[in-house]
N, C-alpha and C positions, 0 to 999 in steps of 0.2 A: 488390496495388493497381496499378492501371495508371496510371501520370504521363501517357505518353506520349497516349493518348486524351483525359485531360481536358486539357491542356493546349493540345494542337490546338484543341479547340473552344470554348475560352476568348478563345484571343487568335485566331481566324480564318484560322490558318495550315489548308492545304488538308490531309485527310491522307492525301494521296498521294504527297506531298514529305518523309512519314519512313515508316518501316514501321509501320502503323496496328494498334491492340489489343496490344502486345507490352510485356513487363514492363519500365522502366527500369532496374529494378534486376539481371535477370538477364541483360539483353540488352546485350552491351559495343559490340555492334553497334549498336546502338539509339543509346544513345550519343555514338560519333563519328559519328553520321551527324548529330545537332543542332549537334554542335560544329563539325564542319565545315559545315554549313548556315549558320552564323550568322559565322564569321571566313574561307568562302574567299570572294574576288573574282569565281568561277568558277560562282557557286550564281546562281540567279534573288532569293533573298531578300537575299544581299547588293546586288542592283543595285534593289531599292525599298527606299528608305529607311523606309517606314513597317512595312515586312513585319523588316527589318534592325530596328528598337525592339520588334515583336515579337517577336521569336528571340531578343535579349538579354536582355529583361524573363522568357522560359523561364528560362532560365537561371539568372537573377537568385534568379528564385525558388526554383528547385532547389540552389542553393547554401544558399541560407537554410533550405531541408529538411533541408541532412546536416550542416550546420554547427549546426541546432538542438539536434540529437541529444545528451542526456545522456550518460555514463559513470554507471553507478549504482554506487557502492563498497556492497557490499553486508555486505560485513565492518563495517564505519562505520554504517551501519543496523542491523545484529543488536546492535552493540555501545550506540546511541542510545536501545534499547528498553531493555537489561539496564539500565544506566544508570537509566532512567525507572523500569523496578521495582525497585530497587533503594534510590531514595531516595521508595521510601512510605512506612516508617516511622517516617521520621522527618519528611516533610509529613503525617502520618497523627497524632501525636502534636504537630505543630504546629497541627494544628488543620485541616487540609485532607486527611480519607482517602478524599475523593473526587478529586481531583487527577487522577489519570492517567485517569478514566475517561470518555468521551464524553458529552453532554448527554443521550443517545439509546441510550444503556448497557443493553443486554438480558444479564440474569444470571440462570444457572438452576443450583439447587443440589439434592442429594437433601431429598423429603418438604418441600421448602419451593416457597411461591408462586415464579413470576417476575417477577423486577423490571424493571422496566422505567424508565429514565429518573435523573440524579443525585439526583433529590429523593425518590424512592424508596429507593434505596441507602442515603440516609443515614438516613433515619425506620429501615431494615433495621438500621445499621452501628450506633444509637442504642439498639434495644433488644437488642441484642446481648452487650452491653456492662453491660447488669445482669443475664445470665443466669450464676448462681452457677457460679465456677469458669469461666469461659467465657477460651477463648482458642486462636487460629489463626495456626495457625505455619505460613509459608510457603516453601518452599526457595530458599533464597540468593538462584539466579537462572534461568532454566526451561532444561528440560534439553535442548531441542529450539526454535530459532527459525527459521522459514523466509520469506522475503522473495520479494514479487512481481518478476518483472523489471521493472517500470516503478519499484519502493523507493516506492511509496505504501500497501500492503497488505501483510500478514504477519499468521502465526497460528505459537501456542508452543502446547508442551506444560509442564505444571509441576504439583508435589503441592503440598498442605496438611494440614493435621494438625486436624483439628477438635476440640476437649477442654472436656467438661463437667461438674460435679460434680452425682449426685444425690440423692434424698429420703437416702440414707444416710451421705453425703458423701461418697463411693468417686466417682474421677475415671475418666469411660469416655472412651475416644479412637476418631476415625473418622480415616480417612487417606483422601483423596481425591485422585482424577485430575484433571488442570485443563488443558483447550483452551481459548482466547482469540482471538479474531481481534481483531487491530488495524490502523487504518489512521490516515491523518497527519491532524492539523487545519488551517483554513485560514493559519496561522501555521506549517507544516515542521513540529510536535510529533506525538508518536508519541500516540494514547489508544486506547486498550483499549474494543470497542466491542460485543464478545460474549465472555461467561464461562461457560463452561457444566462442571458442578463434579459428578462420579460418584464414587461408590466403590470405590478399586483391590481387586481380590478378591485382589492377588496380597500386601497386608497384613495384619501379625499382627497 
């Protein structure tokens, strides 16, 4: 991105008085040439005062660009998600096993519809729950989490175990793979916003 262009043509500074089109950020040149423009006595923008509140007000603002700048602890995020999966089952058993999941939750599992939406999942999560023998065991905490550089977005890797009893009452298990992308809500919370649920082939 080029500061140095937009910024000339914002506040009316000419842009023949700094080196025009060149990056601020790779140009050190670049640079001391506004800084010196704006505090020597020896510059033509220091002897007009109104061109001298221009070059300051550059400035001003270019401070406020680098001093915006986040530090993402990213270890602190992977740890904020494990955390959040980690206490479903017990909000899952409280009576909230929609909880981590986005209002706008698209979930895709083998040989089943996609759900689409919280109020889906739970009608999903509701008859689940009378199918004999029925129960989904999920690993601890996923085995793989990766985090965007901006700590808004992430996507995990993680298994489940899917187990049901049938017509003979013999309990058969599937073991699935599990990608999830998640990203924050507009409260900094981590929700899980796509689950998409296959068959590991490399289980017994």
């Amino acid at each position: 991105m080029i500061y140095a262009g937009a910024a000339v043509n914002w506040f009316g500074i000419k842009v023949n008085q700094f080196t025009a089109a060149r990056s601020w950020h790779s140009d050190p040149g670049l640079r001391q040439a506004v800084t010196l423009a704006a505090i020597s006595p020896t510059r033509n923008l220091y002897q007009n005062k109104n061109n001298m509140k221009q070059a300051l007000t550059f400035l001003l603002i270019m401070s406020f660009i680098y001093c915006g700048r986040k530090n993402i602890d990213l270890k602190a995020e992977q740890e904020s998600i494990v955390k959040c999966w980690s206490d479903w089952d017990a909000k899952s058993k409280a009576g909230d096993p929609a909880y981590y999941w986005t209002d706008d939750v698209i979930i895709m599992g083998p040989g089943a519809p996609t759900i689409k939406g919280k109020e889906e999942f739970l009608e999903m999560f509701s008859s689940m729950q009378k199918i004999p023998g029925f129960n989904m065991a999920w690993d601890k905490e996923p085995s793989s989490i990766e985090i965007s550089k901006d700590g808004q977005m992430a996507y995990l890797f993680a298994k489940n175990k899917v187990t049901m009893t049938d017509s003979t009452g013999a309990a058969n298990s599937l073991t699935n793979q599990v990608l999830q992308i998640w990203n924050k809500d507009k409260d900094g919370n981590w929700r899980a916003a796509v689950s998409v649920m296959y068959p590991d082939a490399q289980a017994k």
